[in-house]
C-alpha positions, 0 to 999 in steps of 0.5 A: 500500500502507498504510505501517503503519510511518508510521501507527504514529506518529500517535495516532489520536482519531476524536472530535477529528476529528468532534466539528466535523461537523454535518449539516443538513436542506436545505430549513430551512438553504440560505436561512440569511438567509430563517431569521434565521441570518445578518443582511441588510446593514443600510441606514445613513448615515454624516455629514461631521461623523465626519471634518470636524474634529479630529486627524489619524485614520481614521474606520472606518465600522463595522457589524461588530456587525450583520454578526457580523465580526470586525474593523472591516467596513462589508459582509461583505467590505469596510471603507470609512473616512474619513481626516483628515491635519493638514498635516505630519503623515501616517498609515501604513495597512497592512490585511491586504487585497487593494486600497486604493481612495481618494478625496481629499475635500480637501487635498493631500499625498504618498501612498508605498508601497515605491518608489512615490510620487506629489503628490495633490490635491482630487478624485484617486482612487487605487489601493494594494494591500495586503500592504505599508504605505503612508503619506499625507502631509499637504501642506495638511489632507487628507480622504480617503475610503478603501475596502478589503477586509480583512474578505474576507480575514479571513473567508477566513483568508488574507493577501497573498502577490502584489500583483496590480497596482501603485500607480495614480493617477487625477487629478482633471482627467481623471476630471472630462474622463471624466465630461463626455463620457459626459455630454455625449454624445448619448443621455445623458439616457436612460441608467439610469447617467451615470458612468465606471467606473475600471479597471486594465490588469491586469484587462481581464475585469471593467473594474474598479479593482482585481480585487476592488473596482469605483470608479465616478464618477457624475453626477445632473444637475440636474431629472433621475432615473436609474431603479431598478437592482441588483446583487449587491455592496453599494455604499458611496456617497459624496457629494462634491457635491450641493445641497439635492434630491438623494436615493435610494430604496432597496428590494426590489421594483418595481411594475408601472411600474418604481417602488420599492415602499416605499421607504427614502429616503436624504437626500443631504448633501456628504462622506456615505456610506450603504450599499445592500445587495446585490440591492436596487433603488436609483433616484437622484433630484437635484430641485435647479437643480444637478449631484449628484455620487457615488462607489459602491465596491463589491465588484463586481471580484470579483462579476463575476469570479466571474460573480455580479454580476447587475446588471439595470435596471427598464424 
């Protein structure tokens, strides 16, 4: 039964409640990226010299503009830095986010949230949920490569409530053991992809670092080419190591032979990142006489939850 009494205290304005509702023709409006309503994910580069030298800082890698986010954002839903700590001196990061994910570029310190801490050095990865500061403390002149997902969360309005995992910390020296099986392994070479992906026991489904975030640590051997694939999450690549030869093509159809029409070709240098849009194929080619080395952080955790992720490999 309608309760009159608890209506009688409410003022009623039908324009506040529809001045917000629009009503669009279907065929003009489901593809707003195809109408020029949205922007696509913009190819871009971002070079060790942000971070190699200087005061201790976070280097945001910024593309908010273009994307039409509100806060700092280098994809829709992700937000990738580079970090500098002098030695002594620490930096408290607190972002309103699901997962921090963290790549130690060089140096070595003292990572803490709450009443977790652990020693980091050269090459480590790490895991810290958001919702509560963490700090890094500087040991010896520490660079840091930093991914987390804070523009997801302001896109949605919502905050941390439940850490869905605890802080994690993957060494160097295993990571590095990890990668030299896969790699050494029969059949390797013949692999669209030679690289781990780091996971979490909490998240069995998707095999991911975190449940939102995917960290995958990938080799090119030397005189090799791993064949164009793609996926639906943006990757944010970055380099630790490669010689002069080292690269990718980047684009949005294949040919007839499983070649990249009209490519755009991303040249690599050590400590840089560069972003590959969702749903464009991607190849890695490595001409030089050595190993090249790359760590995609991708929004891919969630993408395969959600059953979404669609990765598919040229033949």
């Amino acid at each position: 039964m309608l309760d009159r009494t608890a209506l009688s205290t409410l003022e009623l304005d039908a324009s506040a409640t529809t001045e917000d509702a629009q009503y669009f023709e279907y065929t003009s409006s489901a593809n707003p990226i195809g109408a020029k309503l949205i922007s696509r994910i913009p190819y871009r580069s971002f070079p060790a010299s942000l971070y190699n030298s200087g005061p201790t800082r976070v280097v945001p890698l910024d593309l908010s503009a273009e994307l039409g986010c509100e806060s700092p954002a280098t994809g829709p839903g992700l937000s990738a830095n580079f970090v500098r700590v002098l030695t002594g001196e620490k930096v408290a990061l607190k972002p309103n986010a699901t997962s921090m994910v963290f790549y130690v570029i060089e140096g070595s310190g003292i990572a803490s949230q709450g009443k977790s801490a652990f020693q980091f050095g050269k090459g480590d990865f790490f895991t810290f949920p958001g919702g509560e500061s963490m700090t890094l403390t500087a040991e010896s002149t520490a660079r840091l490569y930093y991914v987390n997902d804070a523009p997801l969360l302001t896109y949605l309005g919502a905050s941390v409530q439940t850490p869905r995992f605890k802080p994690t910390h993957y060494p160097a020296a295993r990571a590095e053991e990890e990668l030299k099986k896969v790699s050494s392994a029969a059949g390797a070479s013949q692999r669209n992809r030679v690289s781990i992906l780091l996971g979490n026991a909490n998240f069995p489904q998707t095999r991911t670092v975190t449940h939102v975030l995917w960290a995958m640590f990938g080799v090119v051997a030397a005189k090799t080419i791993q064949k164009p694939h793609r996926h639906q999450s943006i990757a944010l690549d970055f380099i630790s190591d490669c010689k002069p030869g080292c690269y990718t093509l980047v684009g949005t159809e294949l040919d007839e032979n499983g070649n990249i029409l009209n490519p755009q070709r991303v040249d690599w240098e050590p400590g840089m990142v560069f972003v590959t849009p969702p749903g464009y194929w991607h190849a890695h080619f490595n001409e030089s006489d050595e190993n090249g080395y790359l760590i995609p952080i991708q929004d891919a955790g969630l993408q395969t939850y959600l059953r979404a992720l669609d990765i598919r490999f040229a033949h």
